[in-house]
C-alpha positions as CSV (number, residue, x, y, z in Angstrom):
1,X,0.0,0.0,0.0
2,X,0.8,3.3,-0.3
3,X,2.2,5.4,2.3
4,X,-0.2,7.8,2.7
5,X,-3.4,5.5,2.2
6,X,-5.5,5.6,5.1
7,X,-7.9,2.9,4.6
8,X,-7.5,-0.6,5.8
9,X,-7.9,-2.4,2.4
10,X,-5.5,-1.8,-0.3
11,X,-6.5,0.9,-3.2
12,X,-6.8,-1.8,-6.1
13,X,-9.6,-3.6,-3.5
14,X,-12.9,-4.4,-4.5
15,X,-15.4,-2.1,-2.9
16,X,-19.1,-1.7,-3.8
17,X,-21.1,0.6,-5.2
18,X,-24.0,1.8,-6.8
19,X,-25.2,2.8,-10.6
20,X,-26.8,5.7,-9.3
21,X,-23.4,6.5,-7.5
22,X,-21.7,6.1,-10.8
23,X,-24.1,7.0,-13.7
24,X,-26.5,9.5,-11.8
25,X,-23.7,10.9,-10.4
26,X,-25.5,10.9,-6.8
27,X,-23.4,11.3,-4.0
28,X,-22.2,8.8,-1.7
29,X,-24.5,9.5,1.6
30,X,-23.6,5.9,3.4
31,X,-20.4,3.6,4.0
32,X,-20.4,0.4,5.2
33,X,-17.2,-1.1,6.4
34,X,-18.2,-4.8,6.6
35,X,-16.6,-6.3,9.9
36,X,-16.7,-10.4,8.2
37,X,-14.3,-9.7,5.2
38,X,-13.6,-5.8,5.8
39,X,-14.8,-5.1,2.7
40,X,-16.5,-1.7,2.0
41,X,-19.5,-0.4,0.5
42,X,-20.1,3.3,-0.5
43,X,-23.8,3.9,-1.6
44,X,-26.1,6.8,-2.0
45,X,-29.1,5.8,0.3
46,X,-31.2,5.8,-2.3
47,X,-31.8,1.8,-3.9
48,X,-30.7,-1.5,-2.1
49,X,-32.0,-3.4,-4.9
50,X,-29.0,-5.8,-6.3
51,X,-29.1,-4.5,-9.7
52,X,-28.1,-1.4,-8.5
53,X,-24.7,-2.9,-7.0
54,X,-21.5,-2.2,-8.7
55,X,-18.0,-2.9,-8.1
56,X,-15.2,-0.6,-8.0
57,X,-11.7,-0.5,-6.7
58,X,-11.2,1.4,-3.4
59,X,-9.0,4.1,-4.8
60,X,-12.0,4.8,-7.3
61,X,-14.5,5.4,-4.6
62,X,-12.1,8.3,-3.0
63,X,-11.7,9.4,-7.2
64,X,-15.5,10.0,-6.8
65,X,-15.5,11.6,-3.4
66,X,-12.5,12.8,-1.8
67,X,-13.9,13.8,1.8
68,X,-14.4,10.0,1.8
69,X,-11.1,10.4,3.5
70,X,-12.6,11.1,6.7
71,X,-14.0,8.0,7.4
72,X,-11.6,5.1,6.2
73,X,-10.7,5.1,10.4
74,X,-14.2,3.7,10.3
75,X,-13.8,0.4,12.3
76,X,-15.2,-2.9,10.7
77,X,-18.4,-3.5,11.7
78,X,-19.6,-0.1,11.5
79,X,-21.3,2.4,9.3
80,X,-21.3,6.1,9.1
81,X,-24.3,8.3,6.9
82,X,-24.6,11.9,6.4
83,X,-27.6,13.9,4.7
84,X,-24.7,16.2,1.5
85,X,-21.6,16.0,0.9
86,X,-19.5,18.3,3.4
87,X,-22.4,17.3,5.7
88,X,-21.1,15.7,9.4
89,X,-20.5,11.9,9.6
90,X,-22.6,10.3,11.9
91,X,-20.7,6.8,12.6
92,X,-22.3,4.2,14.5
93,X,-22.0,0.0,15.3
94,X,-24.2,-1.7,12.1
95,X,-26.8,-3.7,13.6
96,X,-27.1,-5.3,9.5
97,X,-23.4,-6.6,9.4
């Protein structure tokens, strides 16, 4: 990994995401950071239909949204959502994973 990468998971990881994230250009409003595989999953809150799901590499995710930088401390097994991008994390244990 890089020296300055801050996330657990190296950049060229697999990390999921949405089409709406990608094609819609909707911003990413809610990371999981799975505590089984510590994968990660950066969606916009708006589908959690399976169609929807795409897979990017890590790196790609913080191409899309820098400030995503603030959570990749985010412990496994625990989520963070906000309501707009520059909006306050609110980070909290998942109950789903």
């Amino acid at each position: 990994m890089t020296e300055n990468w801050l996330f657990d998971q190296a950049p060229n990881v697999a990390a999921i995401t949405t089409r709406q994230v990608l094609e819609e250009a909707l911003p990413i409003l809610h990371v999981d950071h799975y505590s089984d595989d510590h994968s990660w999953a950066f969606t916009c809150s708006t589908t959690d239909r399976a169609e929807d799901g795409r897979v990017i590499f890590l790196e790609e995710a913080l191409g899309i949204d820098p400030s995503l930088a603030e959570v990749a401390d985010l412990p496994p097994g625990w989520e963070a959502t906000r309501d707009y991008i520059g909006g306050q994390w609110n980070r909290h244990e998942s109950s789903d994973i």
